[in-house]
C-alpha positions in Angstrom: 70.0 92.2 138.6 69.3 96.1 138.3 67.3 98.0 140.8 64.8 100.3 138.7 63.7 102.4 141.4 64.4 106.3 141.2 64.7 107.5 144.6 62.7 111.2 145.2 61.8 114.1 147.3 59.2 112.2 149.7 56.8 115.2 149.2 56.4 114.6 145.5 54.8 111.3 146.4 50.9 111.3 144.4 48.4 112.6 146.4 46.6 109.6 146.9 49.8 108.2 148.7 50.3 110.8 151.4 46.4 110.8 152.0 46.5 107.2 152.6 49.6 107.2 154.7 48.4 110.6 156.7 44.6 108.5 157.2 46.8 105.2 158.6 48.9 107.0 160.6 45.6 109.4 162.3 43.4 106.0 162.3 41.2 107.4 159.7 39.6 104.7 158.7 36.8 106.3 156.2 40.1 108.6 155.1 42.1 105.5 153.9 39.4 104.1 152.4 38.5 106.8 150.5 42.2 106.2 148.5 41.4 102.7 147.9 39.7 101.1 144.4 36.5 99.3 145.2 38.6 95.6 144.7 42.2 96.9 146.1 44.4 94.3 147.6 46.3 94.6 150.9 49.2 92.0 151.7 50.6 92.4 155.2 52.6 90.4 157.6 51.7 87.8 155.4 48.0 88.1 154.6 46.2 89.0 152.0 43.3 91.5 152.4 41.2 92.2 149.4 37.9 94.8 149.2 37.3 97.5 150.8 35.1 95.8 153.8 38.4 93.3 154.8 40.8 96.4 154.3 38.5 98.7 156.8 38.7 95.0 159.0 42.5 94.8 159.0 42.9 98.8 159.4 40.8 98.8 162.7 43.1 96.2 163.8 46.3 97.7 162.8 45.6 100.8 164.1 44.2 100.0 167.5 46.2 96.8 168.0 49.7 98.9 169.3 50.6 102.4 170.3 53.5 103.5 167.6 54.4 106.5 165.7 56.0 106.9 162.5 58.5 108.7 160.5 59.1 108.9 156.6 62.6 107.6 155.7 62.4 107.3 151.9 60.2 107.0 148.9 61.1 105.5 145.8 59.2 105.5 142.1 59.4 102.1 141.0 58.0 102.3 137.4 54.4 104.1 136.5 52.3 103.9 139.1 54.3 102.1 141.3 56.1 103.8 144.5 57.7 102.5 147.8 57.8 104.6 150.9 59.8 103.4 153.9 58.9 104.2 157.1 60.6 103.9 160.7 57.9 102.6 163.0 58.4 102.6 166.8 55.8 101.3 169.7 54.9 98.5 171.8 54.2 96.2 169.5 56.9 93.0 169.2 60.5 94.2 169.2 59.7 98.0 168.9 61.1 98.7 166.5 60.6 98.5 162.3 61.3 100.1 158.9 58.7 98.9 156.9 58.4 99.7 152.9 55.0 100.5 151.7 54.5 99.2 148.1 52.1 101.1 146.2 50.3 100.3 142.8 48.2 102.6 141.6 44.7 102.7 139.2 43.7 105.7 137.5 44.4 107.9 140.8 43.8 105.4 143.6 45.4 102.5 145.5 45.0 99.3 143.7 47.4 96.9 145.2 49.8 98.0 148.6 52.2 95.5 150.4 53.6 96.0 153.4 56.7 94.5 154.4 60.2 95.2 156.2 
């Protein structure tokens, strides 16, 4: 098996990407939103969130659900349009601690498709 990712500079990342990630991380639910297609797809600790209106549902809950704070530990470009940014997450939430790896798919300049998974 080869691994087709190409890591990179973290703040080369689209725009769309670090708006998202800067909106989820400051609970900016209208802000995330805002990067999203009309029909994007969210898969997170196992679920699968699609439209904007389940997306906003699952942010609030994400984001008011623990206390935690993040920090970038990497970002990979895994083809076009594709990207994976890991992040160390630390809170209250079960175990405390996490690096999770943000899979991004984009369409024409917004998130289409993002899983998030350790």
């Amino acid at each position: 098996m080869t691994d087709d990712t190409t890591p990179f500079d973290p703040t080369d990342l689209p725009d769309v990407v670090k708006r998202y990630l800067t909106a989820h991380n400051e609970h900016d639910l209208p802000a995330a939103s805002a990067a999203l297609t009309p029909d994007a797809t969210v898969i997170d600790d196992g679920r699968t969130y699609e439209g904007i209106p389940a997306i906003e549902r699952w942010l609030d809950r994400a984001t008011s659900e623990y206390t935690y704070t993040t920090t970038l530990i990497g970002a990979d470009h895994d083809g076009p349009d594709r990207y994976t940014v890991t992040q160390h997450l630390e809170g209250d939430f079960p175990g405390g601690t996490v690096d999770l790896h943000y899979r991004f798919t984009l369409d024409q300049g917004l998130i289409s498709h993002l899983t998030i998974a350790p």
